[in-house]
C-alpha positions as CSV (number, residue, x, y, z in Angstrom):
1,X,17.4,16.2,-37.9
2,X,16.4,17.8,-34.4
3,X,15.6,21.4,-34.7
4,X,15.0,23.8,-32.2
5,X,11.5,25.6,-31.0
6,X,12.9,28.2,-33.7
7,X,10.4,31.4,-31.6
8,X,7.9,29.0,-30.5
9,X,6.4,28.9,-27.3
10,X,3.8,26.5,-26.2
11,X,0.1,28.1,-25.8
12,X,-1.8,25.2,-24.9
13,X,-1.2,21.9,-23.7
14,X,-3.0,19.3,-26.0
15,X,-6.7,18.8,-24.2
16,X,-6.9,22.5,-22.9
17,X,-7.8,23.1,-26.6
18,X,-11.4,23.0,-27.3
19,X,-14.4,24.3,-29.5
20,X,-14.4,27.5,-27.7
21,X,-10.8,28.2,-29.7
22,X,-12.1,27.3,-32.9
23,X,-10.7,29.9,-34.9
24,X,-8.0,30.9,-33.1
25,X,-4.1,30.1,-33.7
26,X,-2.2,27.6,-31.4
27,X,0.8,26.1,-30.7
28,X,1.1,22.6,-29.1
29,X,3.8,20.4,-28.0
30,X,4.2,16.8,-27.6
31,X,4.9,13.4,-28.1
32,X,3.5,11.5,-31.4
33,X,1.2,9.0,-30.0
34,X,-0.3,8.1,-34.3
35,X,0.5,8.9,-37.8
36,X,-2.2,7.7,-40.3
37,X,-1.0,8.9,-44.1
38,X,-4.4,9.4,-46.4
39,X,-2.5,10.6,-49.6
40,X,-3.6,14.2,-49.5
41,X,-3.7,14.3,-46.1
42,X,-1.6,13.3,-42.6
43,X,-3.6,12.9,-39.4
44,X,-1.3,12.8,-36.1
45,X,-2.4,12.0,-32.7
46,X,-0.3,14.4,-30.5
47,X,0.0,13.4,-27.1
48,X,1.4,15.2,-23.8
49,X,0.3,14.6,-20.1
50,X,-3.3,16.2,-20.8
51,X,-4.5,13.8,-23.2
52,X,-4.6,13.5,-26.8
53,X,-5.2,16.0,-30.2
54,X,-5.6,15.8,-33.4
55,X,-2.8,17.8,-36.0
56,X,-4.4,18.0,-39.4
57,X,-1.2,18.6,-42.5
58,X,-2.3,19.4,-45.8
59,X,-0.6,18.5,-49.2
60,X,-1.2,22.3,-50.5
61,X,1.1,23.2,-47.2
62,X,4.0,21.5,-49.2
63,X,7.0,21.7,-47.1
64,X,5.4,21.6,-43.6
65,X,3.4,18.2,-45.4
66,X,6.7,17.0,-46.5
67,X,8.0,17.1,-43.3
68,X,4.7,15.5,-41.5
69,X,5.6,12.6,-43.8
70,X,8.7,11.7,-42.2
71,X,6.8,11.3,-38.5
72,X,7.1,8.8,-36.3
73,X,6.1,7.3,-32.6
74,X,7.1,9.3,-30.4
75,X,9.1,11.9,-32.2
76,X,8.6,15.0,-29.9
77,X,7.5,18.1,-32.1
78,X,5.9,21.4,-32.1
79,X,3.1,22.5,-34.2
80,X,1.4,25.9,-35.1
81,X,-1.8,25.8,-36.5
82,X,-5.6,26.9,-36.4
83,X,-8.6,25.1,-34.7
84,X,-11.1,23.8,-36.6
85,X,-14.4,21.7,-36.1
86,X,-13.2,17.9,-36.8
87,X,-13.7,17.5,-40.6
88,X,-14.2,13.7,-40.0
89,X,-16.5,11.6,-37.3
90,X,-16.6,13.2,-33.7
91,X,-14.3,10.5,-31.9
92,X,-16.4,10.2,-28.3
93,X,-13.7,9.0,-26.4
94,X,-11.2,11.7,-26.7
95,X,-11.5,15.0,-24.9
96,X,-10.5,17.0,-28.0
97,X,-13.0,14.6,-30.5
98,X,-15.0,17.4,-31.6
99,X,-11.7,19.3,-33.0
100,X,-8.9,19.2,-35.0
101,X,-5.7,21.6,-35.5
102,X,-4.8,22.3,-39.0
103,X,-1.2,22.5,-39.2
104,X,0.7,25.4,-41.0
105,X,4.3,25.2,-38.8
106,X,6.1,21.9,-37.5
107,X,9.5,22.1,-36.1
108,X,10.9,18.1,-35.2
109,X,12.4,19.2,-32.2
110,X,13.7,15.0,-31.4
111,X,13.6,11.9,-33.3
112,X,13.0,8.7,-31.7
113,X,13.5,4.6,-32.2
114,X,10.8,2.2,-32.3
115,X,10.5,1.9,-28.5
116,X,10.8,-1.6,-27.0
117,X,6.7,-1.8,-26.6
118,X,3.6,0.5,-27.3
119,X,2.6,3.2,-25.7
120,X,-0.3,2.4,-24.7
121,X,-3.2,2.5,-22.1
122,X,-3.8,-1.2,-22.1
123,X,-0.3,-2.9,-23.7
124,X,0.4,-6.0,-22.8
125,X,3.9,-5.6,-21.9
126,X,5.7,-7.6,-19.3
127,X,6.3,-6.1,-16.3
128,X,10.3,-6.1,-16.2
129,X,10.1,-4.9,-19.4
130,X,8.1,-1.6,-18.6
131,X,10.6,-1.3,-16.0
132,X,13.6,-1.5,-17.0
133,X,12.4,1.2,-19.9
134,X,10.6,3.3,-17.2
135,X,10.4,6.6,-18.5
136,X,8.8,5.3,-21.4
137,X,6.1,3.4,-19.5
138,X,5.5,6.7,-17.4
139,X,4.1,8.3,-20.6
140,X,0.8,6.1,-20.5
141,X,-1.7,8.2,-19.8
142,X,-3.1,5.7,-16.4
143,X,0.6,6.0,-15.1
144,X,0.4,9.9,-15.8
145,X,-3.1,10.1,-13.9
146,X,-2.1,7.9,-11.2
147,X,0.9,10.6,-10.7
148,X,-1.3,13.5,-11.0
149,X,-3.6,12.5,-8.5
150,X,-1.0,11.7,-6.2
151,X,0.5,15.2,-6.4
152,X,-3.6,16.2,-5.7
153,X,-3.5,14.4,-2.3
154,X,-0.3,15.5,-1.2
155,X,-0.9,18.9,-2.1
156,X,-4.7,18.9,-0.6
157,X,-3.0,17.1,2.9
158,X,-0.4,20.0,3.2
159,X,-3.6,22.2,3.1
160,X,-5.4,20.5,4.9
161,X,-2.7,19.7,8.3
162,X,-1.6,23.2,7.8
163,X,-5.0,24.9,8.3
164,X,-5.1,22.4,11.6
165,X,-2.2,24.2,12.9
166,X,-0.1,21.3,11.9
167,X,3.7,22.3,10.9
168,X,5.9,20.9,8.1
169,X,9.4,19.8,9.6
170,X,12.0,17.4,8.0
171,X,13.7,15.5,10.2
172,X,16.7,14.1,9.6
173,X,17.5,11.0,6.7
174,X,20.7,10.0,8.1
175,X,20.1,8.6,11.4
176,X,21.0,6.3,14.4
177,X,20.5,2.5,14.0
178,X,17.9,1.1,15.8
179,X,17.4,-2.7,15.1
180,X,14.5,-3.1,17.3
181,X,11.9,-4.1,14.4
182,X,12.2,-4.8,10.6
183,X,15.9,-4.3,9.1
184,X,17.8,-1.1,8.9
185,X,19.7,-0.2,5.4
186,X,23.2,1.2,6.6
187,X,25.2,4.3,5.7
188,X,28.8,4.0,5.8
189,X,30.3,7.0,7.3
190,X,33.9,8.0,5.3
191,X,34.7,10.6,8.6
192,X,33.7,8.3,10.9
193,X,35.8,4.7,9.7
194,X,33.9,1.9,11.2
195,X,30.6,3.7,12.0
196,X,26.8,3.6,10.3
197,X,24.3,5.8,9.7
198,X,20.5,3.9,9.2
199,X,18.5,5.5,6.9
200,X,15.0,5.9,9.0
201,X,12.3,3.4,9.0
202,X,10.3,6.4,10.2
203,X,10.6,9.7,11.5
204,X,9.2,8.3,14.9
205,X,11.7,9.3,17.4
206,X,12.1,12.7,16.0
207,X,8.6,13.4,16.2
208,X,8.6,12.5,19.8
209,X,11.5,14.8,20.2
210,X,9.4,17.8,18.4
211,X,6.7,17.0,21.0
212,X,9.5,17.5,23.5
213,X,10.4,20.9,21.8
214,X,7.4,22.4,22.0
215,X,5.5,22.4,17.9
216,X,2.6,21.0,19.1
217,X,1.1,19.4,15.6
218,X,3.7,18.3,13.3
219,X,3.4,16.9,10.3
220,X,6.0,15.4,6.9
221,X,5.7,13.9,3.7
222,X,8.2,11.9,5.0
223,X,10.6,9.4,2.9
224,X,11.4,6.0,4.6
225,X,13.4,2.6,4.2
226,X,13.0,-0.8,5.2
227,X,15.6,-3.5,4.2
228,X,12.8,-6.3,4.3
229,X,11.2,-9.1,1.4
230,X,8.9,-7.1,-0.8
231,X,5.3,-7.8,-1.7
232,X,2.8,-6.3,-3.9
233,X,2.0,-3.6,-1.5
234,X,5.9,-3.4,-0.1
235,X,8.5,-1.4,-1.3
236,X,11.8,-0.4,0.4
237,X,11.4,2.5,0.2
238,X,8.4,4.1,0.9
239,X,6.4,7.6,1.5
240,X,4.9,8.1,5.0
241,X,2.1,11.2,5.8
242,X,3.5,11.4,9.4
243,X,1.9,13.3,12.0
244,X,2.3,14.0,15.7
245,X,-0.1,15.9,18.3
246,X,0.7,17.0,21.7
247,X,-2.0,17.2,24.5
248,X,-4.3,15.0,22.7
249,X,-5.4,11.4,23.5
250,X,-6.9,8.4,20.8
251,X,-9.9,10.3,20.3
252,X,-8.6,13.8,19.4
253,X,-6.2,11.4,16.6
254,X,-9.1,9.8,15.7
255,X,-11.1,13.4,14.7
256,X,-9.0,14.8,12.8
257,X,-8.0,12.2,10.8
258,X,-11.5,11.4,9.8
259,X,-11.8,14.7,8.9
260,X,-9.2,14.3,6.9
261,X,-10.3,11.7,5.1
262,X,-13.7,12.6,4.6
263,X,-12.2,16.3,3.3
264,X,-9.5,13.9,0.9
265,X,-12.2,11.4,-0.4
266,X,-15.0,14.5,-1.3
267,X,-11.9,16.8,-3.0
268,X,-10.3,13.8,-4.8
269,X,-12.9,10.8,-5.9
270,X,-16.5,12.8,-5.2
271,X,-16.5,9.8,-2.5
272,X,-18.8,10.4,0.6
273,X,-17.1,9.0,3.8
274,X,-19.7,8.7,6.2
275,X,-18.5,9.8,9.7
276,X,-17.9,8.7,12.4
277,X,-16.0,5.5,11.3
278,X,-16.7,2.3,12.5
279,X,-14.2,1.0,15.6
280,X,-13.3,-2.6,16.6
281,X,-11.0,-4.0,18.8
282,X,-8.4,-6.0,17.4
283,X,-9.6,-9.1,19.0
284,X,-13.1,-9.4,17.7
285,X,-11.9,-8.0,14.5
286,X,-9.4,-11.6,15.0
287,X,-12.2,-13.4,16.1
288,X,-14.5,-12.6,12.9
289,X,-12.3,-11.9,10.4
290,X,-9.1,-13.6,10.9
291,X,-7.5,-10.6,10.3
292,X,-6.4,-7.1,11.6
293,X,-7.0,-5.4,8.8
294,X,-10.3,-7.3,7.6
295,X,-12.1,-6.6,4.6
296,X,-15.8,-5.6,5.7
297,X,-17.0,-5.4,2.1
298,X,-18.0,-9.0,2.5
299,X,-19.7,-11.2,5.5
300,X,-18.2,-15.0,5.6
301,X,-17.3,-14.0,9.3
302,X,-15.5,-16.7,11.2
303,X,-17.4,-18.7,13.8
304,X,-16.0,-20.4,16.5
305,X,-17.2,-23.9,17.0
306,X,-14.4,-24.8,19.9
307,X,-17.5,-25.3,22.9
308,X,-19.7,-27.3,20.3
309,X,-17.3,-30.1,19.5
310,X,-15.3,-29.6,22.6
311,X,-15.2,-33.8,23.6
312,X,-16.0,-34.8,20.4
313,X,-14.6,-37.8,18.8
314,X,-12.1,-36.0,16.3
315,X,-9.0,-35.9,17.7
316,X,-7.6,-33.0,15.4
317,X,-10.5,-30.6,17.4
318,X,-9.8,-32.2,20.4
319,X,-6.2,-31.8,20.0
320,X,-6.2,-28.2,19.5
321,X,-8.3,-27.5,22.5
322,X,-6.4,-29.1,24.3
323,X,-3.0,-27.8,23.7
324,X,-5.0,-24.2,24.2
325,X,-6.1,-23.6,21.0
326,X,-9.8,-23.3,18.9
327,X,-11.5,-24.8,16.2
328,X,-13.0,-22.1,14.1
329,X,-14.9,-22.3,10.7
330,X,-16.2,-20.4,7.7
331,X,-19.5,-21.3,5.7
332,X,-19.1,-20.4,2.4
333,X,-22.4,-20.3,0.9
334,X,-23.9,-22.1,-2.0
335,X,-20.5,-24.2,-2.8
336,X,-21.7,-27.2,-1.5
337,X,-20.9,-28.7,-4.7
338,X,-17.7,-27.4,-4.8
339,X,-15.3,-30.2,-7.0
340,X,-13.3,-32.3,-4.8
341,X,-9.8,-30.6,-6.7
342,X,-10.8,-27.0,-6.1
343,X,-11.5,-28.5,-2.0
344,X,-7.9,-29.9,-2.3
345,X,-6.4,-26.4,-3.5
346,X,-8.2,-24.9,-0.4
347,X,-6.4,-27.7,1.9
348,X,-3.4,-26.7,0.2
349,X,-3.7,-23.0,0.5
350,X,-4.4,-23.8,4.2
351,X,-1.3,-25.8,4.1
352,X,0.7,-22.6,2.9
353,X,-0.5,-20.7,5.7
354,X,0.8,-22.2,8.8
355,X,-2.2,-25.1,9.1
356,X,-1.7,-29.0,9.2
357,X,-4.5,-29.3,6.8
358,X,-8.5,-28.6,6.6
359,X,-11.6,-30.5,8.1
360,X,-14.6,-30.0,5.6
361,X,-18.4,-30.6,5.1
362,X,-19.9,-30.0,2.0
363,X,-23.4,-30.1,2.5
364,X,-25.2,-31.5,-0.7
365,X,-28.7,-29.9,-2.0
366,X,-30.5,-33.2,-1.5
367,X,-29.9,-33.1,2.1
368,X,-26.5,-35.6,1.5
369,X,-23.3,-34.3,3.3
370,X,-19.6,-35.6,2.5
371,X,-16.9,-34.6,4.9
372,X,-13.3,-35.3,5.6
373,X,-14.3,-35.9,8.9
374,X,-17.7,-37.4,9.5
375,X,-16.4,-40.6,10.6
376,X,-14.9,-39.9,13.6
377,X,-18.1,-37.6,14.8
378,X,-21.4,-39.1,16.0
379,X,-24.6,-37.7,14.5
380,X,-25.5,-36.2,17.4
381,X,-21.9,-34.2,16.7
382,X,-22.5,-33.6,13.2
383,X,-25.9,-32.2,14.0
384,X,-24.3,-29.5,16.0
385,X,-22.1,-28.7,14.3
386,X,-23.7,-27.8,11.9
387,X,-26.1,-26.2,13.3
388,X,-23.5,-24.2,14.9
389,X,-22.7,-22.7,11.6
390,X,-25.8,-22.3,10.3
391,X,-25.2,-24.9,7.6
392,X,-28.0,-25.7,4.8
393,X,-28.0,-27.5,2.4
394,X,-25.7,-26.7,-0.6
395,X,-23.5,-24.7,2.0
396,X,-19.3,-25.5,2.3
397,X,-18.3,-25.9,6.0
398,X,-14.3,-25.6,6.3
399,X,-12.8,-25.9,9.9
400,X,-9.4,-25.3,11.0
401,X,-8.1,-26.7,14.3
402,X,-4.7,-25.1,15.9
403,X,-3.4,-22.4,18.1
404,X,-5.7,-19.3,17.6
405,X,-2.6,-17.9,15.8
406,X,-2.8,-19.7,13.1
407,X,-6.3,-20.6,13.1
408,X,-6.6,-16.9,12.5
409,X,-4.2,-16.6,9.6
410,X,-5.2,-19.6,8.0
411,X,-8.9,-19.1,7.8
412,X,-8.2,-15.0,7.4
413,X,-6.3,-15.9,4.4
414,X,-8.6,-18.3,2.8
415,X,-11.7,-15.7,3.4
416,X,-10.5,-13.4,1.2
417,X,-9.3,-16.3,-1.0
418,X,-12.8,-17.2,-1.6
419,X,-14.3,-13.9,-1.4
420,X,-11.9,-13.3,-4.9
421,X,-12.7,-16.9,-6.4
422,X,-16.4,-16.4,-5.7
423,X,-16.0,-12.5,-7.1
424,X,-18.3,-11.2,-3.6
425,X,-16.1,-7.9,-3.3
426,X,-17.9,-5.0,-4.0
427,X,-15.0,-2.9,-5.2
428,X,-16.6,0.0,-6.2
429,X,-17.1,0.1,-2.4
430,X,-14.8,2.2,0.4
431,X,-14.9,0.8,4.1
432,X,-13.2,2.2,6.3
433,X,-12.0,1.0,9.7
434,X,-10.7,1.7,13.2
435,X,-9.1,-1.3,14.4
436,X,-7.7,-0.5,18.0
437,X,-6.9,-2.1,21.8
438,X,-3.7,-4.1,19.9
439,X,-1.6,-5.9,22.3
440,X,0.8,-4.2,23.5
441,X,3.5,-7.4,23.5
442,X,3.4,-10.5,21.1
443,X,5.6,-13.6,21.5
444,X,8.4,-14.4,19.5
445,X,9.0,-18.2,20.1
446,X,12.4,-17.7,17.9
447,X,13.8,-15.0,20.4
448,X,12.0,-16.7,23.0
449,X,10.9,-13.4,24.5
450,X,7.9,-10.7,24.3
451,X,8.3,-7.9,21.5
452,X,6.4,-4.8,21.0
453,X,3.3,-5.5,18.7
454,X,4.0,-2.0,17.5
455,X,7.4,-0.3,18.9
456,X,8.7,0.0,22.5
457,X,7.0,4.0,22.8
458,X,3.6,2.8,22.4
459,X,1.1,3.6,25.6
460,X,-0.3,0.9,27.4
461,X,-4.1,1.3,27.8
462,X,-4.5,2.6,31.9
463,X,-6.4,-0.2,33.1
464,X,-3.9,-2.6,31.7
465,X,-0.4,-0.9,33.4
466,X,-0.4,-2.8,36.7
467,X,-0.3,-5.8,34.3
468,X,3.1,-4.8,32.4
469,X,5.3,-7.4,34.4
470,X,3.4,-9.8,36.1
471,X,0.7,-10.3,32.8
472,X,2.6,-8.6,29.8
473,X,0.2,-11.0,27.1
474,X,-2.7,-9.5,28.7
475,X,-1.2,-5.8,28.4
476,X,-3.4,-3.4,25.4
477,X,-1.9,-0.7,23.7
478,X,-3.6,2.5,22.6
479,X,-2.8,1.6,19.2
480,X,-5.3,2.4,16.2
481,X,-5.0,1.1,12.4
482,X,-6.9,2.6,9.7
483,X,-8.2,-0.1,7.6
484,X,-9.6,1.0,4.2
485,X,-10.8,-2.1,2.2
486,X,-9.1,-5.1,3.9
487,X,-5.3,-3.2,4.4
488,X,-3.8,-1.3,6.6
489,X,-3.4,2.8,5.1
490,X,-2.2,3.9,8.2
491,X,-1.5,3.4,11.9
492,X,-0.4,5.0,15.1
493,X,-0.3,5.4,18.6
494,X,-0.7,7.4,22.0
495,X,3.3,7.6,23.4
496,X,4.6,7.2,27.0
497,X,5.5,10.3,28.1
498,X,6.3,8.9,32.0
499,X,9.6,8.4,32.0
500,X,8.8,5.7,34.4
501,X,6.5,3.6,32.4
502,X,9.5,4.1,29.4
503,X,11.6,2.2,31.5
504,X,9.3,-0.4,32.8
505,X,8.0,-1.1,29.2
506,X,11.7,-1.3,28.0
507,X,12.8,-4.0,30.9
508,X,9.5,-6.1,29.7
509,X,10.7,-6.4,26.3
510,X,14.5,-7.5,27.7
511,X,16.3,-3.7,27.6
512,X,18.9,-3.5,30.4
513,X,19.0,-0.2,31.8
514,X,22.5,0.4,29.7
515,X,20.9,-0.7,26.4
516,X,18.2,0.9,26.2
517,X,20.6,4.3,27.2
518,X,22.5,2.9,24.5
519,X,20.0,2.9,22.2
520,X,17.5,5.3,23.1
521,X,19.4,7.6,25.8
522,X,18.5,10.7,23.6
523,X,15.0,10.6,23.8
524,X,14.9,9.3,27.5
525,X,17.3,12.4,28.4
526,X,15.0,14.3,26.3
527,X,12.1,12.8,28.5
528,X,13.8,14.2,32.1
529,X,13.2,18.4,31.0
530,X,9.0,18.1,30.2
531,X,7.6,16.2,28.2
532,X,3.8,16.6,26.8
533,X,1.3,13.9,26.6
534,X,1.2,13.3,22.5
535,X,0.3,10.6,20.0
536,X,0.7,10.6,16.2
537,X,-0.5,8.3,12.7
538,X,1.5,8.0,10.0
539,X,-0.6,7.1,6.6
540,X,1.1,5.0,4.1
541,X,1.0,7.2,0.9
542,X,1.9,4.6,-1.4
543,X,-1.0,2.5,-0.5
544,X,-3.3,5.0,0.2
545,X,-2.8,6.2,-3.4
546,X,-2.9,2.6,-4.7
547,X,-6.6,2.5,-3.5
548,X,-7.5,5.9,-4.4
549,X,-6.5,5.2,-7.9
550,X,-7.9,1.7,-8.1
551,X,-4.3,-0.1,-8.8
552,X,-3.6,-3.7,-7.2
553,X,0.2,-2.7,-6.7
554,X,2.2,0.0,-5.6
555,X,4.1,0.3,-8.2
556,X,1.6,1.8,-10.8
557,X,1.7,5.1,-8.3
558,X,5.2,5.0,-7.2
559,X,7.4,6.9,-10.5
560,X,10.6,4.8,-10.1
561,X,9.8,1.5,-8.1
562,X,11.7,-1.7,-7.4
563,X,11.0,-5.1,-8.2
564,X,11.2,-8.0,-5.7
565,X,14.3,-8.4,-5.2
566,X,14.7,-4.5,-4.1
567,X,16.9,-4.4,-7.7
568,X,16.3,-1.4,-10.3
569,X,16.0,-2.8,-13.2
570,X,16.2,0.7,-15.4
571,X,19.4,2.1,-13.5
572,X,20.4,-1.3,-12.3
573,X,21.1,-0.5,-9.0
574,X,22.3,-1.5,-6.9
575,X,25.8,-2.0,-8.2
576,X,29.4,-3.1,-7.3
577,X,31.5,0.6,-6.4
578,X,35.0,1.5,-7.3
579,X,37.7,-0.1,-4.9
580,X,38.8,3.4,-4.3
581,X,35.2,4.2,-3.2
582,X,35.5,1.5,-0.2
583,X,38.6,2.0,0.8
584,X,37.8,5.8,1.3
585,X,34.7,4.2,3.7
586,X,37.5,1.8,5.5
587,X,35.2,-0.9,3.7
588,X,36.0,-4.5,2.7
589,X,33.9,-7.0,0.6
590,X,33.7,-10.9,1.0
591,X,33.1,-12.9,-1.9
592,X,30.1,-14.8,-1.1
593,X,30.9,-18.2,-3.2
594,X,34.1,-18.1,-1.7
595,X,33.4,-17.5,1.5
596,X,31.5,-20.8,1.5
C-alpha cells in the first residue's frame, strides 16, 4: 500500500551524502535499485539521479524492518535515518562506498512490477524494447548523465552568446512551406480549410529577418523538423544552437565560435581545444579524404593516380578519364595479406556506394604482388603505379575508377571502413575542423538542373560573382562546416544582403521572378528597406552532445527519440485521428491498398 511522505521532506539527494555527515540525521528519496536480505539485517541500494546509497534496517527496528522486508525493484520510498561509517568492505566504485544510512523511518510512497528489463548501466536490452518502456530506460544512470550534461552545455551556451551580446528570440514553429531542400512536415490549418503550415527546418529565414530588424547577434535553442529517412545520427526532429551576426564577415563567425568551443570543451570535458582551428577548402578536404566532413584522426589520405596510368592498358582507368573522371587510391598499410573474402567485402562495400567495383594490389612481403588488374598493365605501369602510392611490400593498394563524385564517396566511405576494421581511430582524440569555399551550386541529374549546395541565401565568394550565370559549377560559397571527429556539428554561411545578387542567385537555380515572390517575397520585400551585411551557424546539439558524451547515436542524448521509421514506439505515434478530427481540418484520407 502507497503511503504518503507522512512530514517528510527530502534533505539530501542520495550521493550528496558523505563522511562529512556521519552523525547527522537524513532523509533520502528514491528508487530501489537492490535488496539483499541477511537475516538480521536488509541492505538496500537507493538510487535517484545522483547516484547510488546504501539504507542499512535493523531487526531490533521491528516494524520499520518488517516493512524493508516487503521491498522491491524499484519501489519509490523515503527513508530517515543516521549516517554511519560502512559497517562492511568500502565498495570503491560507488561515491557513497565509505558510508551507509541506518534506517529508523521508511514510508513506501509506490509499489512497482517487475519491469520488463534491468535497470541497469550495462543491460543488454534490445533497443525497441528500452524504447517503447522509455521512462524506465531514462533511469540508467549513463542516460541520466548524458541528460545532465546536455542541460550543462545549453546552459553554459546561453551564458556564453549572451555575454557576446547575443539575444535569445523564438521565432516562430508554425511557418510557411518552403520545399526548396529536404521535406517539410505539414500543419493542417482548421481556420484556413485547404491551407498548411510547415513546421521549420530551421529558423533561417527569420534570422535574416532579425538581421533586417535591427538585433544585431541573435541566438535560439531552436527546435526543428525534417520529414527525411533517418540514420544513426538523424532524427526528425532535432535541436539546433542557431545564431546570426550582423556586420560581420567568415572570419568574425569563425572567432567567436572557436571561442566558444574552446570555453564549452574546458567548462564541460577539461578538454583543451587548441586555437586557431585548422581550415580546408572543401575540395582538397575531397581530394584527400573523400569526404567533407573527414575524420583527421587518421592518415590513409586519398592519392590521385589519374596522370600516372593516364594511357595505360586498363580500360576501367582509361574509361573514367575519359568520360572526365579520376582514378584515385588508398594504401592501406600492412594488409597486404589481407584474405581474398575480406578483399571481396571491400569490393562489395564499394559496390554499395555508388562504384562498379574495385581494382586492387596486394603487395606480398616477399616482394610477390597479386592484383585484380595486373594483367592488363605492363610492368613498366605497375612500377608506377605503385610507386605512385608509395606501395611496399606487405601494403593493400585499392583503386577506384569513375566520376570524381563517386570516386570520392566510394573511397571516403571505405577509409573510414578500414580505419574501424583496422581499430586506427584514436577516440580519446578531439579534431576539429573548418571545412569552407563549398560550392555554391551542385548538379541534380534527376531535376536536371543546378541546386544550392547549401540554400538559395548563401553568398557567393567575391571573386566568384561574375561567374553565377555563365560558370555556376565554378561558383564558391562562403560556406563553413565545423567538423569535429569525421561529422559535421555545425554549419553556416555569410548571406546576400544585395537584393540584386538574391535575384540573380534565385534565376540560376530556376526561380521565375513570380516564384521566388511567391515563395520568398517576404524576405526580399524585407531586403528593399536596409538590410545589414550578416552571416550566422547553427550547431547541431544532438550531435554535438553525442560526441561530448562519447555515444555512437543520438538517441542515448535525445530523452524521447524515434526509431527509423520516425514511429514512437512508447506513445505510438503517430496514430490514425478521430473522423471528426479531419473533417474539422476539411481533411480526407486514401486508403493506400486500395488505392492501388
Amino acid at each position: 500500500m502507497a503511503e504518503s511522505m507522512q512530514g517528510l521532506h527530502r534533505s539530501h539527494r542520495c550521493t550528496e551524502v558523505s563522511n562529512k555527515n556521519i552523525g547527522e540525521t537524513v532523509t533520502v528519496m528514491g528508487w530501489v535499485q537492490k535488496r539483499r536480505n541477511l537475516g538480521s539485517l536488509i541492505f538496500i541500494d537507493l538510487r535517484d539521479r545522483s547516484g547510488l546509497l546504501q539504507l542499512v534496517f535493523d531487526e531490533n527496528n521491528g516494524e520499520v524492518f518488517e516493512k524493508a522486508k516487503n521491498l522491491r525493484s524499484e519501489f519509490v520510498i523515503a527513508a530517515e535515518g543516521v549516517v554511519r561509517q560502512r559497517s562492511g568492505a568500502v565498495n570503491e566504485n560507488m561515491a557513497t562506498g565509505d558510508i551507509e544510512v541506518t534506517v529508523n523511518t521508511l514510508r513506501i510512497l509506490s509499489e512497482a512490477e517487475t519491469p520488463p528489463f534491468p535497470v541497469e548501466e550495462d543491460a543488454n536490452t534490445r533497443e525497441e524494447l528500452r524504447l517503447k518502456y522509455r521512462y524506465l530506460d531514462l533511469r540508467k544512470p549513463h542516460l541520466q548523465r548524458n541528460l545532465k550534461m546536455r542541460s550543462d552545455i545549453t546552459t553554459f551556451i546561453r551564458k556564453f552568446m549572451s555575454n557576446e551580446g547575443f539575444i535569445e528570440i523564438e521565432t516562430p514553429t508554425l511557418c510557411k512551406s518552403t520545399p526548396e531542400g529536404a521535406r517539410d512536415y505539414l500543419v493542417p490549418s482548421r481556420v484556413h480549410p485547404g491551407c498548411f503550415y510547415a513546421l521549420p527546418q530551421s529558423p533561417q529565414l527569420y534570422k535574416q529577418l532579425l538581421m533586417c530588424s535591427g538585433f544585431d547577434r541573435y541566438i535560439q535553442i531552436a527546435k526543428c523538423y525534417r520529414d527525411e529517412d533517418l540514420r544513426a545520427d538523424r532524427q526528425p526532429e532535432f535541436t539546433q544552437v542557431d545564431m546570426e551576426l550582423s556586420f560581420v564577415d567568415v572570419d568574425d563567425v569563425i572567432d567567436v565560435n572557436e571561442r566558444l568551443l574552446k570555453a564549452l570543451f574546458k567548462e564541460i570535458l577539461d578538454v583543451d581545444v587548441q586555437l586557431p582551428i585548422q581550415r580546408m577548402t572543401w575540395i582538397e578536404a575531397m581530394n584527400r579524404y573523400g569526404s567533407d566532413k573527414p575524420d583527421t584522426r587518421f592518415g590513409m589520405e586519398l592519392i590521385d593516380v589519374t596522370d600516372v596510368v593516364k594511357g595505360c592498358g586498363f580500360g576501367v582507368f582509361t574509361g573514367a578519364i575519359e568520360n572526365g573522371g579520376s582514378v584515385r587510391g588508398l594504401n592501406v598499410k600492412g594488409q597486404g595479406a589481407m584474405p581474398r573474402k575480406k578483399i571481396d567485402k571491400l569490393v562489395d562495400s564499394a559496390k554499395g556506394n555508388g562504384a562498379k567495383g574495385l581494382a586492387y594490389i596486394a603487395m606480398h612481403e616477399d616482394g610477390t604482388i597479386k592484383s585484380s588488374f595486373a594483367k592488363f598493365m605492363t610492368d613498366e605501369e605497375m612500377d608506377n603505379l605503385i610507386k605512385a602510392m608509395d606501395g611496399q611490400p606487405g601494403d593493400l593498394l585499392v583503386f577506384a575508377a569513375d566520376k570524381n563524385k563517386i570516386v570520392w564517396n566510394v573511397l571516403g566511405a571505405l577509409r573510414l571502413e578500414l580505419a574501424e576494421q583496422l581499430d586506427l581511430i584514436d577516440k580519446s582524440k578531439f579534431n576539429f575542423l573548418w571545412v569552407v569555399e563549398f560550392p555554391q551550386f551542385e548538379w541534380s541529374d534527376e531535376q536536371n538542373r543546378f541546386l544550392a549546395m547549401h540554400h538559395p541565401f548563401t553568398m557567393p565568394m567575391d571573386e566568384d560573382l561574375d561567374y553565377i550565370e555563365s560558370d555556376p559549377g565554378r561558383v564558391r560559397a562562403k560556406a563553413y562546416d565545423i567538423v569535429l571527429n569525421g561529422s559535421e556539428i555545425g554549419g553556416g554561411s555569410v548571406r546576400i544582403h544585395q537584393a540584386d545578387v538574391q535575384e540573380r542567385m534565385l534565376k540560376a537555380l530556376g526561380f521565375t521572378t513570380e516564384a521566388a515572390h511567391e515563395q520568398f517575397g517576404f524576405l526580399l520585400d524585407a531586403f528593399k528597406y536596409g538590410v545589414p551585411p550578416h552571416a550566422g551557424l547553427a550547431y547541431g546539439l544532438d550531435r554535438l552532445v553525442m560526441h561530448m558524451t562519447g555515444e555512437d547515436n543520438i538517441r542515448e542524448v535525445i530523452a524521447f527519440p524515434k526509431v527509423k521509421d520516425a514511429s514512437c514506439l512508447m506513445t505510438e505515434a503517430p496514430t490514425a485521428v478521430d473522423a471528426k478530427q479531419l473533417e474539422e481540418l476539411s481533411i480526407e484520407t486514401i486508403d493506400v491498398e486500395e488505392e492501388k
